[in-house]
N, CA, C, O and CB atoms as a CASP TS submission, in Angstrom:
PFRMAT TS
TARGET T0000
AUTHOR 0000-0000-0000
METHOD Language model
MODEL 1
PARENT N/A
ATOM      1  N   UNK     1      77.681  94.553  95.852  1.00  0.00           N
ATOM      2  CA  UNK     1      77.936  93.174  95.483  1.00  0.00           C
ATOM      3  C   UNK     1      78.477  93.030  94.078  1.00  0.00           C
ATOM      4  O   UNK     1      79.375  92.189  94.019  1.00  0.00           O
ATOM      5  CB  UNK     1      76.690  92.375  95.619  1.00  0.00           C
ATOM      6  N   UNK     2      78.149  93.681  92.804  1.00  0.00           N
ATOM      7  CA  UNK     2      78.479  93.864  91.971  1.00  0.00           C
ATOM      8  C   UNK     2      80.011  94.233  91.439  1.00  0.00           C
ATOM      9  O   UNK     2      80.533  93.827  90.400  1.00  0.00           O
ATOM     10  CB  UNK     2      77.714  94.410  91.877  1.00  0.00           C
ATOM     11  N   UNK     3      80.718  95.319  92.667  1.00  0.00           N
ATOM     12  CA  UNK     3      82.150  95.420  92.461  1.00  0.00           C
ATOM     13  C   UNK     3      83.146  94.534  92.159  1.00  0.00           C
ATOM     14  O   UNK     3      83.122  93.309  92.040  1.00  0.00           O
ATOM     15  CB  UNK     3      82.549  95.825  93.305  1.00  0.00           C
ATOM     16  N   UNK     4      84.086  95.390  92.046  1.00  0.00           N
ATOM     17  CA  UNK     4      85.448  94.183  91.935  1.00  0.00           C
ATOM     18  C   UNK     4      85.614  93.434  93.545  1.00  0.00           C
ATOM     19  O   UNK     4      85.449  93.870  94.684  1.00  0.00           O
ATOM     20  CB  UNK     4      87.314  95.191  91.481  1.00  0.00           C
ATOM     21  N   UNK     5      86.056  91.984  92.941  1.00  0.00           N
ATOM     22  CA  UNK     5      87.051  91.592  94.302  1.00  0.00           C
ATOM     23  C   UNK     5      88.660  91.793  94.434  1.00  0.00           C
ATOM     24  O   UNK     5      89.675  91.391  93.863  1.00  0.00           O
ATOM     25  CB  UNK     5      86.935  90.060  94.518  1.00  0.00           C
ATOM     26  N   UNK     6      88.344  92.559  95.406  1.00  0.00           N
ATOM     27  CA  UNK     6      89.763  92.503  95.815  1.00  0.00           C
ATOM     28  C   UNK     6      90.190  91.498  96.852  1.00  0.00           C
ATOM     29  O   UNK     6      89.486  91.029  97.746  1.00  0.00           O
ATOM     30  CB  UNK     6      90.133  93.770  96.303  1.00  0.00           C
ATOM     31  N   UNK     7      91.674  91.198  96.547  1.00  0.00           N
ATOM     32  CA  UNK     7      92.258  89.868  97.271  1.00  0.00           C
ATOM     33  C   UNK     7      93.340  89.564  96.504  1.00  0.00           C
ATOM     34  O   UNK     7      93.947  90.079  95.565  1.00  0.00           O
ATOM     35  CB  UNK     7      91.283  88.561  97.363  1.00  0.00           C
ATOM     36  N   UNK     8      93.415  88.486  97.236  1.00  0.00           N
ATOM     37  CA  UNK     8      94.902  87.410  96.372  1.00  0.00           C
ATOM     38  C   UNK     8      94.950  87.431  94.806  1.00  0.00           C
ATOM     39  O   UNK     8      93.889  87.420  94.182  1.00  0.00           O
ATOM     40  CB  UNK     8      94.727  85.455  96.679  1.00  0.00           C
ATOM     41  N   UNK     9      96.218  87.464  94.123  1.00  0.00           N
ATOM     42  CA  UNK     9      95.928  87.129  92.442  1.00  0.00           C
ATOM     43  C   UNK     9      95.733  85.986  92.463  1.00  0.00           C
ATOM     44  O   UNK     9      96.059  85.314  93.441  1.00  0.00           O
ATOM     45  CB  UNK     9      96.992  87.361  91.322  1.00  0.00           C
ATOM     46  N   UNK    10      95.042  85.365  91.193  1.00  0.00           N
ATOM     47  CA  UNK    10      95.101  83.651  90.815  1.00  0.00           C
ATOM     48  C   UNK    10      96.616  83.326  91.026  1.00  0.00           C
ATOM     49  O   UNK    10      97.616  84.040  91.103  1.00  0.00           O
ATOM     50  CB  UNK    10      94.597  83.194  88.982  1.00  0.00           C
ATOM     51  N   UNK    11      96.394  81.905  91.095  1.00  0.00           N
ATOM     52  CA  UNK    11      97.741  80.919  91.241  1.00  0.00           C
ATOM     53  C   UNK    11      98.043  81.034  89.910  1.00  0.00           C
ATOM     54  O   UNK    11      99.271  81.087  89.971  1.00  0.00           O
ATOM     55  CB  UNK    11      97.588  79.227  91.781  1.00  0.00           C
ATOM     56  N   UNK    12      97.675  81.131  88.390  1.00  0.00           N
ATOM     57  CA  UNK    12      98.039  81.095  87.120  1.00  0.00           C
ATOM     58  C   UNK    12      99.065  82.558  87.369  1.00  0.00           C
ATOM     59  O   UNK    12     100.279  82.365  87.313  1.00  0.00           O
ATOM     60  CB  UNK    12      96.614  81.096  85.931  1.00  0.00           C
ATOM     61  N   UNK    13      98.602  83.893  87.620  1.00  0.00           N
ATOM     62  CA  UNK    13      98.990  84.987  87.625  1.00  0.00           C
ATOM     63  C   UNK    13     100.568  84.680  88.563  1.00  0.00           C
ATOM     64  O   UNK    13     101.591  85.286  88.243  1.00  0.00           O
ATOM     65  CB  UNK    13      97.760  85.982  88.195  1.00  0.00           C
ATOM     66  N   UNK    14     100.555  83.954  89.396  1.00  0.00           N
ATOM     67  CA  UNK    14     101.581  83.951  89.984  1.00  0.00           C
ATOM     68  C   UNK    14     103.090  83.088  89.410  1.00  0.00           C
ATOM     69  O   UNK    14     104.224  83.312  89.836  1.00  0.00           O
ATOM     70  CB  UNK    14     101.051  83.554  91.141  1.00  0.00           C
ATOM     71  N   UNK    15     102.767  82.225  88.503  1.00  0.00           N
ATOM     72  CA  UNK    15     103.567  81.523  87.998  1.00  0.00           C
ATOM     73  C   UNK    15     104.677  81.685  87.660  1.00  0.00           C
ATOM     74  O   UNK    15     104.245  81.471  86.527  1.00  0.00           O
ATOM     75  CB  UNK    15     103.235  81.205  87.365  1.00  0.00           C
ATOM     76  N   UNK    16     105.644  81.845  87.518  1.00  0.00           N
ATOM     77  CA  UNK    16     107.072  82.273  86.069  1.00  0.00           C
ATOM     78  C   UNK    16     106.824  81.363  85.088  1.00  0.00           C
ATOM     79  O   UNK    16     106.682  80.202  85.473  1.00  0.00           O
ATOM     80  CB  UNK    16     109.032  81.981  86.473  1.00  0.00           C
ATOM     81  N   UNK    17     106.780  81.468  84.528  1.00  0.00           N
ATOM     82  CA  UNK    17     107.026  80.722  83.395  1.00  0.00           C
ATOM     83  C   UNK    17     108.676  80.330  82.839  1.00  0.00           C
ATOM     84  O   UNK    17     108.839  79.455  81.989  1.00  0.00           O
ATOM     85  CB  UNK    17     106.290  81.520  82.390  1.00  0.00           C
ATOM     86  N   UNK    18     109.686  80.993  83.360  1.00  0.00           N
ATOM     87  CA  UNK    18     110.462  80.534  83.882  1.00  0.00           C
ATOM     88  C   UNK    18     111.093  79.419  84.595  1.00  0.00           C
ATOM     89  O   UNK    18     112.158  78.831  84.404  1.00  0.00           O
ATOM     90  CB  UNK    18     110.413  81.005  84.127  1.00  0.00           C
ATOM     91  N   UNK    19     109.990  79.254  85.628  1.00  0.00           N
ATOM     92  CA  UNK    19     110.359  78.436  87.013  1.00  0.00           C
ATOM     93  C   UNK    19     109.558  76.882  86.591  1.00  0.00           C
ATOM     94  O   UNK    19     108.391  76.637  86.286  1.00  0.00           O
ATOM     95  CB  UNK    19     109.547  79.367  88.745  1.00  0.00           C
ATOM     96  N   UNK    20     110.585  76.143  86.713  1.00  0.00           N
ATOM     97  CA  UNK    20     110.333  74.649  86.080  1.00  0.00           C
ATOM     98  C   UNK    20     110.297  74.094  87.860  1.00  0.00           C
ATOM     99  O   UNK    20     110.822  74.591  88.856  1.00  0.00           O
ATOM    100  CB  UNK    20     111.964  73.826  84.709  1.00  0.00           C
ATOM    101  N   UNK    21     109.433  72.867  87.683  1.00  0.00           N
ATOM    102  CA  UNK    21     109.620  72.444  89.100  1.00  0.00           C
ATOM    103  C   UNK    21     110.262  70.930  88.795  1.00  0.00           C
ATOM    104  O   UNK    21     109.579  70.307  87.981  1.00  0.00           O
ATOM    105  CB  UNK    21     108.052  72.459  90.077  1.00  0.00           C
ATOM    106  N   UNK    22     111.099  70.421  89.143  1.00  0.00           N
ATOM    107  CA  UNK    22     112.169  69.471  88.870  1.00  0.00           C
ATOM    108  C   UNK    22     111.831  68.353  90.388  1.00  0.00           C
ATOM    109  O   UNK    22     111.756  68.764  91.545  1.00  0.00           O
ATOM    110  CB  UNK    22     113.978  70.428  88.778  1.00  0.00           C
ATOM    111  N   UNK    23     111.735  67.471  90.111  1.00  0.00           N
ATOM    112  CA  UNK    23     111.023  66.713  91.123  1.00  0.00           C
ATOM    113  C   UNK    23     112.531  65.891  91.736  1.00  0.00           C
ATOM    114  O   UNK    23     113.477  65.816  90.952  1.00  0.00           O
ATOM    115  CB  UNK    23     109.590  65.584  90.360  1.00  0.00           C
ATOM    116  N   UNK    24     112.647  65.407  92.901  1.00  0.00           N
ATOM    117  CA  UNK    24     113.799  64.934  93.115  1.00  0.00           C
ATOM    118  C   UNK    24     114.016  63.469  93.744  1.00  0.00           C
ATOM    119  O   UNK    24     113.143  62.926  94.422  1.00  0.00           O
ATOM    120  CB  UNK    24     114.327  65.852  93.821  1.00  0.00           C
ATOM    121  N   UNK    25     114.738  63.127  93.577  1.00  0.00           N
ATOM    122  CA  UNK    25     115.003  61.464  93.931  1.00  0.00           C
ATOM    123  C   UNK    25     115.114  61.378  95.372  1.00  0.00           C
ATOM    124  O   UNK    25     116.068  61.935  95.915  1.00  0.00           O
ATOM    125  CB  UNK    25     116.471  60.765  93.259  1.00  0.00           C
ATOM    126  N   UNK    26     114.088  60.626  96.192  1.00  0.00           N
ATOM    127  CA  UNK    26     114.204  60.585  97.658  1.00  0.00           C
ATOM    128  C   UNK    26     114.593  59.069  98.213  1.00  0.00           C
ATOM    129  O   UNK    26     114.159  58.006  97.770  1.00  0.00           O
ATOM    130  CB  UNK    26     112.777  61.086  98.285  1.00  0.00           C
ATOM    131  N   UNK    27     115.251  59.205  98.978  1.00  0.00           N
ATOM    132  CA  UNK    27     115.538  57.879  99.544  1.00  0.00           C
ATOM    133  C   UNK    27     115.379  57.754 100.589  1.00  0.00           C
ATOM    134  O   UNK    27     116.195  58.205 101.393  1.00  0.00           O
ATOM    135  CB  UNK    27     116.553  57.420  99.444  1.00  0.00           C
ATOM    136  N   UNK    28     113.909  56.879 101.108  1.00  0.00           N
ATOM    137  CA  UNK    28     113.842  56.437 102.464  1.00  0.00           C
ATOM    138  C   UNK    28     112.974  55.162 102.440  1.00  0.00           C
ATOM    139  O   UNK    28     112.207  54.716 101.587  1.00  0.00           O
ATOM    140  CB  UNK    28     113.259  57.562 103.421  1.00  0.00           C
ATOM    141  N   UNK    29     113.399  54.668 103.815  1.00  0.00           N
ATOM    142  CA  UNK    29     112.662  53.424 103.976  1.00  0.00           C
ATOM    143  C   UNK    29     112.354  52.634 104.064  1.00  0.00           C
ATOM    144  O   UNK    29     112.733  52.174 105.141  1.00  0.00           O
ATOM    145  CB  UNK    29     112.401  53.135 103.905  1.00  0.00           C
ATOM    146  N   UNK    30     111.620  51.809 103.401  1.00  0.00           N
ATOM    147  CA  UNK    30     110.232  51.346 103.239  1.00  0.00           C
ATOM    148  C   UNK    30     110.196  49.933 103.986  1.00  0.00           C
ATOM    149  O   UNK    30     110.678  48.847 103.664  1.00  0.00           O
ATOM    150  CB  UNK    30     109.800  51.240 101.610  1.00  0.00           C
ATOM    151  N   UNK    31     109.426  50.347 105.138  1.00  0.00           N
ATOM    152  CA  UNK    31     109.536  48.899 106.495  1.00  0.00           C
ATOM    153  C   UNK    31     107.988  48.632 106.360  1.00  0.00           C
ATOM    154  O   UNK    31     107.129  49.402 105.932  1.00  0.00           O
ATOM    155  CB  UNK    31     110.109  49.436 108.661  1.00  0.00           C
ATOM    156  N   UNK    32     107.854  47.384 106.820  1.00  0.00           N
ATOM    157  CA  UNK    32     106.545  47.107 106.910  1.00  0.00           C
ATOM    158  C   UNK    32     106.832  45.989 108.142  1.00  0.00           C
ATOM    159  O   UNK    32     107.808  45.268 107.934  1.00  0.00           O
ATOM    160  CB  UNK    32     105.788  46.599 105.396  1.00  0.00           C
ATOM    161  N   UNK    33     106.013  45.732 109.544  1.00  0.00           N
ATOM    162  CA  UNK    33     106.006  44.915 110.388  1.00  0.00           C
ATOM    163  C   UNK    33     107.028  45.356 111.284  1.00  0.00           C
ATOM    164  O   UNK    33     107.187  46.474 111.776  1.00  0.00           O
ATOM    165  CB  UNK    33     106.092  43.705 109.899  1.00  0.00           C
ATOM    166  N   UNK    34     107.800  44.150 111.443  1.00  0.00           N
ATOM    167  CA  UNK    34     108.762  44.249 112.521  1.00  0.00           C
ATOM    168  C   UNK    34     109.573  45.689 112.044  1.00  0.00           C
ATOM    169  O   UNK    34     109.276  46.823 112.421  1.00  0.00           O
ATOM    170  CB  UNK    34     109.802  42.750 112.630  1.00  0.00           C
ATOM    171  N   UNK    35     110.291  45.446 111.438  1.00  0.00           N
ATOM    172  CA  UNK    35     111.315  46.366 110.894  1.00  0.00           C
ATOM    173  C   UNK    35     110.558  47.532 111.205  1.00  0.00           C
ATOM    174  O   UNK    35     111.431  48.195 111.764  1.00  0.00           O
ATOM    175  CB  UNK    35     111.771  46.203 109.315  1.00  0.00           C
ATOM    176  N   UNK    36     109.810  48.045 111.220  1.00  0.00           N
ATOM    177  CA  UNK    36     109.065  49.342 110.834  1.00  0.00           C
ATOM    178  C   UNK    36     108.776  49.861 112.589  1.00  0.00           C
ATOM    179  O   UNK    36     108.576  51.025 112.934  1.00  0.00           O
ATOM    180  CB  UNK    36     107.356  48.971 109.672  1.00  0.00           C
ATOM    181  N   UNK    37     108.818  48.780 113.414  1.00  0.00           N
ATOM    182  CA  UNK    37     108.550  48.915 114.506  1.00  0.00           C
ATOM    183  C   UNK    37     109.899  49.344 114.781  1.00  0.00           C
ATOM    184  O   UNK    37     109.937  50.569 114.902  1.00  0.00           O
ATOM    185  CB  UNK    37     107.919  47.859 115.151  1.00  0.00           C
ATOM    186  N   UNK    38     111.104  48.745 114.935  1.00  0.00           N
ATOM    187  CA  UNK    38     112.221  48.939 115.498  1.00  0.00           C
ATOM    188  C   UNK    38     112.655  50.520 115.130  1.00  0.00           C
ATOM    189  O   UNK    38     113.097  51.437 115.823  1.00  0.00           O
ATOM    190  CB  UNK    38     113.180  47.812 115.038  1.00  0.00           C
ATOM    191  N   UNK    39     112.258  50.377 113.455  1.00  0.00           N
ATOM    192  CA  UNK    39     112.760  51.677 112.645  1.00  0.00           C
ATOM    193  C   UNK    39     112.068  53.235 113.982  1.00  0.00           C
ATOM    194  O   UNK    39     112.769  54.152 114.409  1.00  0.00           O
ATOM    195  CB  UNK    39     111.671  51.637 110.483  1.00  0.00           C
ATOM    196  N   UNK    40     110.980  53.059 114.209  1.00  0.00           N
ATOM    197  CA  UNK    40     110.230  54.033 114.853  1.00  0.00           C
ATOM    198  C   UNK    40     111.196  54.044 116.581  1.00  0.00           C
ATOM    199  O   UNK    40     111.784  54.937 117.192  1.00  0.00           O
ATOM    200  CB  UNK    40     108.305  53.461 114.838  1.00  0.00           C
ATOM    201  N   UNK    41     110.938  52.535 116.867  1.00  0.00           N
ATOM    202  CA  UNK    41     111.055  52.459 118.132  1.00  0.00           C
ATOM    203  C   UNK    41     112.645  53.718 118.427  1.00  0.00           C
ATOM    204  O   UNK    41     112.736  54.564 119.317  1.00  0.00           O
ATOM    205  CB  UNK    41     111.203  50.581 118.535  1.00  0.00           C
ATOM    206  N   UNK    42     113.646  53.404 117.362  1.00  0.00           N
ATOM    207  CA  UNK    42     115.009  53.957 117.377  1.00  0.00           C
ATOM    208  C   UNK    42     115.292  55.406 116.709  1.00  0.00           C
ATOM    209  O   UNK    42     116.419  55.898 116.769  1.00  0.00           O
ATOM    210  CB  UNK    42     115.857  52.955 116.688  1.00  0.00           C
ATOM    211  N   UNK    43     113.905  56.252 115.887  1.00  0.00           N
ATOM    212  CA  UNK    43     113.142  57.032 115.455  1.00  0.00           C
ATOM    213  C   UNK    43     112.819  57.962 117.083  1.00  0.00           C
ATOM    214  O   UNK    43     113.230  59.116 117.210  1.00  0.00           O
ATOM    215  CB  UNK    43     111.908  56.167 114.596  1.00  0.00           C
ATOM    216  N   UNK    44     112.288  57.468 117.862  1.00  0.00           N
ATOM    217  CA  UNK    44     112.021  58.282 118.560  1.00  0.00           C
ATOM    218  C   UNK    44     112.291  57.968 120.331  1.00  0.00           C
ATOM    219  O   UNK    44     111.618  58.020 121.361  1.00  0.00           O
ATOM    220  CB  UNK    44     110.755  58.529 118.078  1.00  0.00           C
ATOM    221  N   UNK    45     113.930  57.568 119.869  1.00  0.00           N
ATOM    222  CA  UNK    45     114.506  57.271 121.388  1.00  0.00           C
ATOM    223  C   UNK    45     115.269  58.764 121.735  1.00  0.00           C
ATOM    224  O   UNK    45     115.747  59.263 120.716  1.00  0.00           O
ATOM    225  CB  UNK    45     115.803  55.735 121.430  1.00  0.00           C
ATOM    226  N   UNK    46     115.397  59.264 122.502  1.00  0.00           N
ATOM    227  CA  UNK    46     116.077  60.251 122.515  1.00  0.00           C
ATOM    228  C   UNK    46     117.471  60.252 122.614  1.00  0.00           C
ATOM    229  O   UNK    46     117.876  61.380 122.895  1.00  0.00           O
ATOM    230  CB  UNK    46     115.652  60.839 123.270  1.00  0.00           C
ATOM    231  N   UNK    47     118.341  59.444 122.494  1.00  0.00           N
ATOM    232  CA  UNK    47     119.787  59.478 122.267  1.00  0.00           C
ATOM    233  C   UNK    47     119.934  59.502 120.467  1.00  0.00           C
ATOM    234  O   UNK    47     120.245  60.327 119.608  1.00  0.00           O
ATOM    235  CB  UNK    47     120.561  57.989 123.096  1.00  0.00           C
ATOM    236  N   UNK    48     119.603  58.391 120.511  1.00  0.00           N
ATOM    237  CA  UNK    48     119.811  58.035 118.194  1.00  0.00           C
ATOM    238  C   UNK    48     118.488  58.720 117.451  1.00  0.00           C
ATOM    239  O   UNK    48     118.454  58.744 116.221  1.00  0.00           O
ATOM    240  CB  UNK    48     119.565  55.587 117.471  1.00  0.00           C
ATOM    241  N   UNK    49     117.199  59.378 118.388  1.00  0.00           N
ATOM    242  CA  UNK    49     116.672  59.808 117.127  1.00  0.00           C
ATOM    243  C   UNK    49     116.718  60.553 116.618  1.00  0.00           C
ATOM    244  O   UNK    49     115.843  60.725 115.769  1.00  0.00           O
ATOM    245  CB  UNK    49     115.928  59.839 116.927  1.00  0.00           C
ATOM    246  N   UNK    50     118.137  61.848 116.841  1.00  0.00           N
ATOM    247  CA  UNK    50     118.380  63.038 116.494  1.00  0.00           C
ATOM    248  C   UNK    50     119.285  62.790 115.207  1.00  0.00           C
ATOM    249  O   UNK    50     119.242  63.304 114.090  1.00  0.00           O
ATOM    250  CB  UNK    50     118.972  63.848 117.655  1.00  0.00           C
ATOM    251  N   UNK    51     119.916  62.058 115.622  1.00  0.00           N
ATOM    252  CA  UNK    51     120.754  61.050 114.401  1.00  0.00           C
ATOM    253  C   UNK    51     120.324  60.616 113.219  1.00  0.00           C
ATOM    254  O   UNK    51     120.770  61.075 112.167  1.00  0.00           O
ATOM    255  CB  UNK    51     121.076  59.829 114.812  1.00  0.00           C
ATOM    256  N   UNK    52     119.066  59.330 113.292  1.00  0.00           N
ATOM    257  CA  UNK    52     118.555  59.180 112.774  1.00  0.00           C
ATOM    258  C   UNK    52     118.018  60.004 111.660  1.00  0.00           C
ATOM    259  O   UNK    52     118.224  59.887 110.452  1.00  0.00           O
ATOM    260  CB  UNK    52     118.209  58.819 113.374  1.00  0.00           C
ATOM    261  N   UNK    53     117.056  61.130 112.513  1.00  0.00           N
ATOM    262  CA  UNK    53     116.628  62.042 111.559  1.00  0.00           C
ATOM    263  C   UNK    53     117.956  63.273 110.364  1.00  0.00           C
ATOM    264  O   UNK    53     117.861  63.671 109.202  1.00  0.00           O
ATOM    265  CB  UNK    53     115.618  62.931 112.675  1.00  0.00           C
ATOM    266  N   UNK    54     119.194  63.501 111.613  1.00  0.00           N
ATOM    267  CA  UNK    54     119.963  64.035 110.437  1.00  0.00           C
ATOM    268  C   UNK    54     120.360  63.494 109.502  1.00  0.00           C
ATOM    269  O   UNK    54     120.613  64.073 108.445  1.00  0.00           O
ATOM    270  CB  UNK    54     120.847  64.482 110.641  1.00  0.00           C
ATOM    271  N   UNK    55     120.536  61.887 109.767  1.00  0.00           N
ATOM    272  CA  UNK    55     120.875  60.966 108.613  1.00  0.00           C
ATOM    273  C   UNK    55     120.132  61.032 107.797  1.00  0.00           C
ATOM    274  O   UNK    55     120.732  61.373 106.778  1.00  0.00           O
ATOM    275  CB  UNK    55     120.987  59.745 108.785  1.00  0.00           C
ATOM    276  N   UNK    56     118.496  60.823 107.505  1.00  0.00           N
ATOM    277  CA  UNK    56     117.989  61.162 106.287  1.00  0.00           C
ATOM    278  C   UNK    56     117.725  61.943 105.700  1.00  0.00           C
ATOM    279  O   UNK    56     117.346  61.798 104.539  1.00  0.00           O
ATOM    280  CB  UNK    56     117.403  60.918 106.091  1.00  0.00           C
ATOM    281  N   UNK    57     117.850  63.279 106.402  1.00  0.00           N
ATOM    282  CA  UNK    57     117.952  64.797 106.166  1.00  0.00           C
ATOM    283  C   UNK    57     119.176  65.174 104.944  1.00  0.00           C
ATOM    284  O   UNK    57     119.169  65.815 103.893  1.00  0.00           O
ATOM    285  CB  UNK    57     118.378  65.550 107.753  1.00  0.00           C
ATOM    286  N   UNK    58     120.152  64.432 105.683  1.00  0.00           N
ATOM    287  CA  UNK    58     121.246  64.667 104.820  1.00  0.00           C
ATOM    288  C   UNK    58     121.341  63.915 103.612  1.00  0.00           C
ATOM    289  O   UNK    58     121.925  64.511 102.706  1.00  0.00           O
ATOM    290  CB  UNK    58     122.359  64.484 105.475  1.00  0.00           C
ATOM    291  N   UNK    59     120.798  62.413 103.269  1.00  0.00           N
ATOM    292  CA  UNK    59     120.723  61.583 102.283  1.00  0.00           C
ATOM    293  C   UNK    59     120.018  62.295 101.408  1.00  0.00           C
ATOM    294  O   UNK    59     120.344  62.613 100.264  1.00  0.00           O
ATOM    295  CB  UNK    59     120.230  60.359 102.569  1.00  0.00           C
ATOM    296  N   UNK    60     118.762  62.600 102.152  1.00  0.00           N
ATOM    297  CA  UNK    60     117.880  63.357 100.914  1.00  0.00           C
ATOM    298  C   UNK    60     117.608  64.610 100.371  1.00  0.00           C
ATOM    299  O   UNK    60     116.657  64.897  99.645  1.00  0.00           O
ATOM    300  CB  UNK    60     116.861  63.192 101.028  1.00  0.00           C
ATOM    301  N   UNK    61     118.968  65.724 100.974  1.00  0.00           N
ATOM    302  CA  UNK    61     119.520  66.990 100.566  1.00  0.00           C
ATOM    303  C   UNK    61     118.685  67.797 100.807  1.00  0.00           C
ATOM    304  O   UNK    61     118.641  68.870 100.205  1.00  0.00           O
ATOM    305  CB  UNK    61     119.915  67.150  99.327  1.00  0.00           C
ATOM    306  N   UNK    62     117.547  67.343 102.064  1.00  0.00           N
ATOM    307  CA  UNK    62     116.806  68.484 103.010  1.00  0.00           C
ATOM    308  C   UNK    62     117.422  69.367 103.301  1.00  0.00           C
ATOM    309  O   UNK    62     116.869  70.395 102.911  1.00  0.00           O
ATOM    310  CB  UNK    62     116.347  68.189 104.182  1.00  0.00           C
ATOM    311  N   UNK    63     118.669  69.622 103.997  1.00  0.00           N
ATOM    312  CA  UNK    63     119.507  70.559 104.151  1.00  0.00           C
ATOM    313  C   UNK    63     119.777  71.036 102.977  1.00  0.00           C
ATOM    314  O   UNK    63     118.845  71.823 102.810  1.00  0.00           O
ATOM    315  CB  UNK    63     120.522  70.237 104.787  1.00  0.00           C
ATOM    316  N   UNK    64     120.367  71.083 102.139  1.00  0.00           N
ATOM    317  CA  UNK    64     120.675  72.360 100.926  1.00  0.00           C
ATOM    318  C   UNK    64     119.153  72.537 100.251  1.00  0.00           C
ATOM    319  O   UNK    64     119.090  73.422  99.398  1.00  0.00           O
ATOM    320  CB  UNK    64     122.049  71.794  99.437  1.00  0.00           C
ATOM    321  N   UNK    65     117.959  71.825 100.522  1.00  0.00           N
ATOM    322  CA  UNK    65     117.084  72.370 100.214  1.00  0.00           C
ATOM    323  C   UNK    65     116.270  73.476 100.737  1.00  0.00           C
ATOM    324  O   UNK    65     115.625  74.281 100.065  1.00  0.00           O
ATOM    325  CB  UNK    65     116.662  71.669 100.063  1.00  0.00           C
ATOM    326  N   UNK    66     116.392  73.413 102.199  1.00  0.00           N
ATOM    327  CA  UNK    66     115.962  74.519 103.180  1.00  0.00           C
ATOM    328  C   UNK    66     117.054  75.573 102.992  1.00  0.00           C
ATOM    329  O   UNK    66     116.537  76.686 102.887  1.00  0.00           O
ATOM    330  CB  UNK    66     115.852  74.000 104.808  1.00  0.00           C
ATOM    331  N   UNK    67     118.174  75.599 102.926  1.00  0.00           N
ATOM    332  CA  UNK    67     119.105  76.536 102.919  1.00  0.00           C
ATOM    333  C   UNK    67     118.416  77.489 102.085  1.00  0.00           C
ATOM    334  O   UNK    67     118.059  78.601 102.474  1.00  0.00           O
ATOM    335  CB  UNK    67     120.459  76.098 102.473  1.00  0.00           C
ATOM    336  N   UNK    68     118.167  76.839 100.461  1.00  0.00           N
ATOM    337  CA  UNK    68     118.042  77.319  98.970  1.00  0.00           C
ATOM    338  C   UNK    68     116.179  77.961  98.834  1.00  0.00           C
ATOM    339  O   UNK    68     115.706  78.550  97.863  1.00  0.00           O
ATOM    340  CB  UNK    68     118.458  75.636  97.723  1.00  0.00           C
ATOM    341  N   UNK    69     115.415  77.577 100.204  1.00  0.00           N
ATOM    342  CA  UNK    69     114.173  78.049 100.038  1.00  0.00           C
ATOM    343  C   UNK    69     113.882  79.367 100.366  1.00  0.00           C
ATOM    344  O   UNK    69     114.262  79.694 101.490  1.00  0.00           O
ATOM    345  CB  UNK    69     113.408  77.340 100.641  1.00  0.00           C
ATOM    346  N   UNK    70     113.323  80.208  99.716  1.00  0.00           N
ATOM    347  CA  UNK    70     112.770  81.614  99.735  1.00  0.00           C
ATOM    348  C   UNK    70     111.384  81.676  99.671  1.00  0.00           C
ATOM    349  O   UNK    70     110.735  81.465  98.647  1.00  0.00           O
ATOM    350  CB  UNK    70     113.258  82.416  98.665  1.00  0.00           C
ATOM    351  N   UNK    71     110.777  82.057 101.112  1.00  0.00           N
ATOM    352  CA  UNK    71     109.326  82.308 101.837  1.00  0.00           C
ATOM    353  C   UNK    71     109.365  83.679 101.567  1.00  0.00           C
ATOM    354  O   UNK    71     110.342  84.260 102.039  1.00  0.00           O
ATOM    355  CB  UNK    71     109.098  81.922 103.559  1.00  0.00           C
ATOM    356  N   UNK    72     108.293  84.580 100.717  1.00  0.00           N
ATOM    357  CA  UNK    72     107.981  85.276  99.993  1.00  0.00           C
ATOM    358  C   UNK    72     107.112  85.555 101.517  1.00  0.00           C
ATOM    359  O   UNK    72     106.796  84.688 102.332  1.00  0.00           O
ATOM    360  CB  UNK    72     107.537  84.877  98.456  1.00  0.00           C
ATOM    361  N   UNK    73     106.839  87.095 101.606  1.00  0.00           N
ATOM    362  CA  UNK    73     106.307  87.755 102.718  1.00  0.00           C
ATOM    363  C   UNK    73     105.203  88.399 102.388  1.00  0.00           C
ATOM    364  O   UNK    73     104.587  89.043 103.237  1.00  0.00           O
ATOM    365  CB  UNK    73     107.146  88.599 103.303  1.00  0.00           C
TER
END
């Protein structure tokens, strides 16, 4: 019981100090009531909600953000 633990490093140890995290401007939204109903209802029709969703995908540079992400193994 006394030994070392072995495992994961701390989240501090993992850092760069380098690596700044830059927060980004999102644009979606913001329905409340009716609107919010239709927004969904046309959200999850299966002709326009594929649309839908690339449309805000693309407004809010989800795509070049997934492109630009690196999942560490």
């Amino acid at each position: 019981m006394g030994g070392k633990v072995k495992g994961t490093p701390r989240a501090m140890a993992l850092v760069d100090a380098a690596t700044q995290y830059e927060p980004l401007v999102l644009r979606a939204p913001r329905l409340t009531g009716f609107p919010l109903r239709a927004f969904v209802w046309l959200h999850e029709s299966p002709l326009l909600g594929p649309l839908v969703t690339s449309v805000l995908k693309k407004q809010n540079n989800m795509t070049q953000m997934m492109q630009h992400t690196v999942i560490p193994e």
